[in-house]
C-alpha positions, -999 to 999 in steps of 0.1 A, spaced: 662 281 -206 647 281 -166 669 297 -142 680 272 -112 675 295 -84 643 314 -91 622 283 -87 589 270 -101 572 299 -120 544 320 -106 509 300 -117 495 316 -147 462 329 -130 484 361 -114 481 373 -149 444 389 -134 461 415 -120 493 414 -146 499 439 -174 524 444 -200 559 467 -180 564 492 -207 606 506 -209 599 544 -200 608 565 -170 587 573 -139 576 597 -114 570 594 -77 548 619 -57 549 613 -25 514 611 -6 509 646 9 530 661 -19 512 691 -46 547 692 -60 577 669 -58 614 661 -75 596 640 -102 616 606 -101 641 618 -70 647 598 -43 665 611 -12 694 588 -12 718 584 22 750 597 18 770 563 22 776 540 -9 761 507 -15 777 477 0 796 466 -33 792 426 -23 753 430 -23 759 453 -55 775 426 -71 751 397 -59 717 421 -72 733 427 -104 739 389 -111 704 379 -103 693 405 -124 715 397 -152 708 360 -150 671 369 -149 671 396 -179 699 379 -195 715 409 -201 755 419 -192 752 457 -191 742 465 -157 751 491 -130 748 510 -99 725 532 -115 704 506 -135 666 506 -133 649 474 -131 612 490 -145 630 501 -177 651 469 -183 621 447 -186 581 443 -198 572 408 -179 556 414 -144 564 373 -140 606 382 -137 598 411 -112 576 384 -90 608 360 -95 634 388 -85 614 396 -56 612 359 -47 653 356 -51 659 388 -31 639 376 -1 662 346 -3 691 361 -9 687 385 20 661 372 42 639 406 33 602 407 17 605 437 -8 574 446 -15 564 456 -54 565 494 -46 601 494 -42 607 489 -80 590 524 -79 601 545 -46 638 526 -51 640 518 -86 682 517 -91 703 485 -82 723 509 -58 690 520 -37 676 479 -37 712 471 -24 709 501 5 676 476 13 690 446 12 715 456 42 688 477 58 657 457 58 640 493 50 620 506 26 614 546 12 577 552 16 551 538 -5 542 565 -30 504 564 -38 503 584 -69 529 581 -99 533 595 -127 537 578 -156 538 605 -183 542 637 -181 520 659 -204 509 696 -210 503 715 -177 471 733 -196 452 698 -201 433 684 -173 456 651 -165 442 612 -169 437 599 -134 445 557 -145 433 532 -111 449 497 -112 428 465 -106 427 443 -76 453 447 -59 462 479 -69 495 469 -95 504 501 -113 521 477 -136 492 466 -155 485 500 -168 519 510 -183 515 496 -214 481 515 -220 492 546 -204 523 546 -234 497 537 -261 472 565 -253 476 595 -272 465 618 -249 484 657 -241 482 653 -210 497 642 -178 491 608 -167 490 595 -135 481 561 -115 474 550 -81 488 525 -62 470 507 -31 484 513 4 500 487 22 522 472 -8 552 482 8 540 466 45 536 492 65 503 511 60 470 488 67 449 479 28 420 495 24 391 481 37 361 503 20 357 510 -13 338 544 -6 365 557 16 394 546 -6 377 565 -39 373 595 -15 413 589 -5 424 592 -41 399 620 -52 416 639 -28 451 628 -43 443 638 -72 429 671 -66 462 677 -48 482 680 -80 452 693 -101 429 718 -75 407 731 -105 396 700 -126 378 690 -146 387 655 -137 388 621 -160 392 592 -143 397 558 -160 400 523 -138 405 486 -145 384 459 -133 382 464 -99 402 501 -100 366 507 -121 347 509 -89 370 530 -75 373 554 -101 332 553 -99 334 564 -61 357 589 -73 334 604 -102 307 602 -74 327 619 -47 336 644 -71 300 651 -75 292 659 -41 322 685 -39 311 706 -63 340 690 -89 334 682 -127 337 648 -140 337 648 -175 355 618 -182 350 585 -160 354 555 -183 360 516 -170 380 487 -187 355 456 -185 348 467 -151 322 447 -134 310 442 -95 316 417 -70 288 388 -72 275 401 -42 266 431 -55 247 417 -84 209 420 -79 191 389 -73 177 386 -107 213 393 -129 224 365 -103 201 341 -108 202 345 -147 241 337 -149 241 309 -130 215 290 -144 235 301 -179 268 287 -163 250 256 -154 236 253 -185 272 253 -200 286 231 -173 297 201 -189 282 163 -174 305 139 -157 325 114 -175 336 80 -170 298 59 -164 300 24 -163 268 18 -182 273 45 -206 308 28 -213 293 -5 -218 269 8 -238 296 19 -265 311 -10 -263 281 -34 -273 272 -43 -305 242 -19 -322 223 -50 -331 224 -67 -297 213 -33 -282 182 -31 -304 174 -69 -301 174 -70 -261 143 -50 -251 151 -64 -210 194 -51 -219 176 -16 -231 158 -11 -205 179 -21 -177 206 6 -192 180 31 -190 171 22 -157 212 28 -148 209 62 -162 177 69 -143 201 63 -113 230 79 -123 208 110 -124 194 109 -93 227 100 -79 242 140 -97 210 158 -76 225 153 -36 258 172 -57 238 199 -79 220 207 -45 250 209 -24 266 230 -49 237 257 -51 236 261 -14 278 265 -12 265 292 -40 239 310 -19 260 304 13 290 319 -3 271 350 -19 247 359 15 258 339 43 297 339 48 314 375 60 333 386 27 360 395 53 363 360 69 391 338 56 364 308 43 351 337 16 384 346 11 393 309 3 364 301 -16 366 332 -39 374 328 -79 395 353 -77 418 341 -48 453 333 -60 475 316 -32 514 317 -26 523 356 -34 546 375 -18 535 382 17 530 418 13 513 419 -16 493 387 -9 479 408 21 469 441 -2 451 416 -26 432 395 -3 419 426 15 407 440 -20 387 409 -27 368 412 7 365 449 2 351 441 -34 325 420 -17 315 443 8 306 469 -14 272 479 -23 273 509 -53 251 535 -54 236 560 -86 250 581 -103 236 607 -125 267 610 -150 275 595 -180 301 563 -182 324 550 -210 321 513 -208 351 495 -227 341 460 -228 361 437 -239 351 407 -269 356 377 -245 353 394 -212 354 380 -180 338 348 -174 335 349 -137 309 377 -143 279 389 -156 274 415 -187 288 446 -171 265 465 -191 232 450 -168 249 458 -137 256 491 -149 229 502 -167 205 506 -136 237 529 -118 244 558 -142 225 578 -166 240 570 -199 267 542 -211 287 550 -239 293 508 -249 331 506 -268 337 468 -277 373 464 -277 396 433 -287 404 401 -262 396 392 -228 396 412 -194 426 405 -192 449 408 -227 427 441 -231 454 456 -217 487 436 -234 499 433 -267 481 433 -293 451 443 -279 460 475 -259 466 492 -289 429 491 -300 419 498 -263 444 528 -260 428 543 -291 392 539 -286 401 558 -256 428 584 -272 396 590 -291 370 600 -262 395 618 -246 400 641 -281 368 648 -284 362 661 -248 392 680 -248 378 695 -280 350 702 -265 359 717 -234 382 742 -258 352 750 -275 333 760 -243 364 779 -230 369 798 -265 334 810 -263 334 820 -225 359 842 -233 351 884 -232 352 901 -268 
């Protein structure tokens, strides 16, 4: 049954950057931060106002349909649907004239801390790195990066399925909570969470693992790595592909002549009508009726070439022309997805344009490519884009599209093709330690 007040539900393309919200426990550390209270917030000494209590817990209840709620809930372990939490944050900013930005269900996760925002109109700051399991201290941790935008959410469900010992962390993108600017380069912002990461792990080896777009960062990571004298010896990407601009010319060329090929013609011609409409015999007994149709369809060809033209140059206009920072690439983008919450709306439009922007570069290490069956069909075979980058692919088919990969059922079969790579390095980096050792 639709709830009243949350109004019309958010359009079903946000599920790009949507994953499955898995009922565990998280950890925040703080940017800045080798060791943190895992989970702790530092709360102000004064008590929630107990109306605004009272009106957050109803909203939630009415939205979870669910009675037993407190000061002390947690939205993030109440629910799996990324869809309510863009609904609550739509009813909160209504409620109490305040934008809260997706980070908060992380850096102020209880009913009591939302309703300390709600009266304040402040939020704790964002924190870029959270841990969503914690694992054995002696195995190298599992560095996840989120897609566009850079929603931890979409990774919890795989980061629960992975059978992996240890710790696993993901990134989030500055600027979800408003305040810090979204990146702009996709070089600087791998180098940025490289160096995250080798705050709470200074001896690697490292293993990065990104989706869709959080693939190219995790490659700038790997490569990054490289150049500071850091071992990689896991970087793996969920159907990650590059922005169309990056595509060289003749991968480009290739998929759109295949997408035009699969375009389907126009509908609804006159003659074409009338022609199913006639009797077969007087069509084959009036030469002058049969070739006066064909005449109409020589026209109606014509006519379709002005639009196939004008199409193709908004194509090469779009691809070389237009700054991938402007707002006409941002509007004209496949990937663009109006009406989101402000804050988040400006993180996600600024990856898009940094997507576009960048221009990869080789690297000589090896990549675990899980492609999924269906894929994405705004884009090219990753594997021809990244087979003239790194020095070996290691090609995993997994189950559904780019992006149930990474929901139920699917993320199972994803979460143990990649359970499985991560086994055998860890064996393998055992090995090599076992036989280092002295006698």
């Amino acid at each position: 049954m639709p709830l009243p007040f949350f109004g019309r539900l958010i359009t079903d393309d946000i599920k790009i950057w949507m994953g499955g919200l898995m009922n565990q426990q998280f950890n925040l550390l703080p940017v800045g931060s080798a060791e943190s209270p895992m989970g702790l917030i530092d709360k102000p000494a004064d008590e929630p106002d107990e109306a605004t209590v009272r009106q957050i817990i109803q909203v939630m209840g009415k939205l979870l349909r669910t009675r037993h709620l407190t000061v002390d809930s947690r939205f993030i372990d109440l629910t799996s649907d990324i869809r309510k939490a863009f609904l609550f944050l739509r009813e909160f900013q209504r409620r109490f004239d305040f934008d809260l930005p997706l980070s908060a269900f992380f850096d102020a996760p209880t009913i009591g801390d939302l309703a300390r925002i709600a009266v304040s109109h402040k939020t704790p700051p964002l924190s870029r790195l959270v841990m969503l399991r914690k694992g054995d201290e002696h195995v190298p941790p599992l560095f996840l990066v989120p897609g566009l935008g850079g929603v931890v959410f979409e990774l919890l469900a795989l980061s629960k399925e992975i059978a992996y010992g240890g710790t696993i962390y993901a990134f989030a993108a500055p600027g979800l909570d408003g305040v810090d600017a979204p990146p702009r380069d996709t070089v600087q912002f791998g180098h940025e969470n490289f160096d995250l990461a080798r705050r709470v792990y200074p001896g690697g080896p490292f293993r990065f693992l990104g989706h869709s777009a959080g693939g190219v960062t995790a490659y700038e990571m790997a490569r990054y790595a490289a150049t500071r004298g850091a071992k990689v010896d896991f970087f793996g990407v969920l159907d990650t592909n590059f922005a169309e601009r990056a595509w060289p010319l003749d991968i480009w060329l290739g998929f759109m002549m295949r997408r035009a090929g699969k375009a389907k013609p126009a509908s609804g011609n006159a003659t074409e009508e009338q022609d199913r409409r006639e009797p077969k015999e007087s069509q084959e007994t009036s030469p002058i009726r049969r070739l006066r149709t064909r005449i109409a369809r020589l026209g109606a060809a014509l006519n379709k070439v002005p639009q196939g033209l004008y199409r193709a140059w908004r194509k090469i206009e779009h691809r070389y022309l237009t700054d991938p920072l402007s707002d006409a690439f941002l509007k004209a983008d496949p990937y663009y997805i109006p009406d989101l919450p402000p804050k988040f709306q400006r993180v996600r439009d600024a990856a898009i344009g940094m997507a576009a922007s960048y221009r990869p570069n080789t690297y000589d290490g090896q990549l675990y490519l899980f492609q999924a069956e269906f894929g994405d069909e705004l884009a090219c075979d990753p594997v021809l884009t990244w087979s003239r980058l790194v020095r070996e692919i290691i090609l995993l088919p997994t189950p559904g599209d780019h992006i149930t990969m990474l929901n139920p059922p699917h993320v199972s079969a994803v979460a143990g093709k990649v359970s499985i790579c991560l086994a055998e390095i860890e064996q393998a980096r055992r090995q090599k330690s076992a036989y280092a050792l002295p006698a």
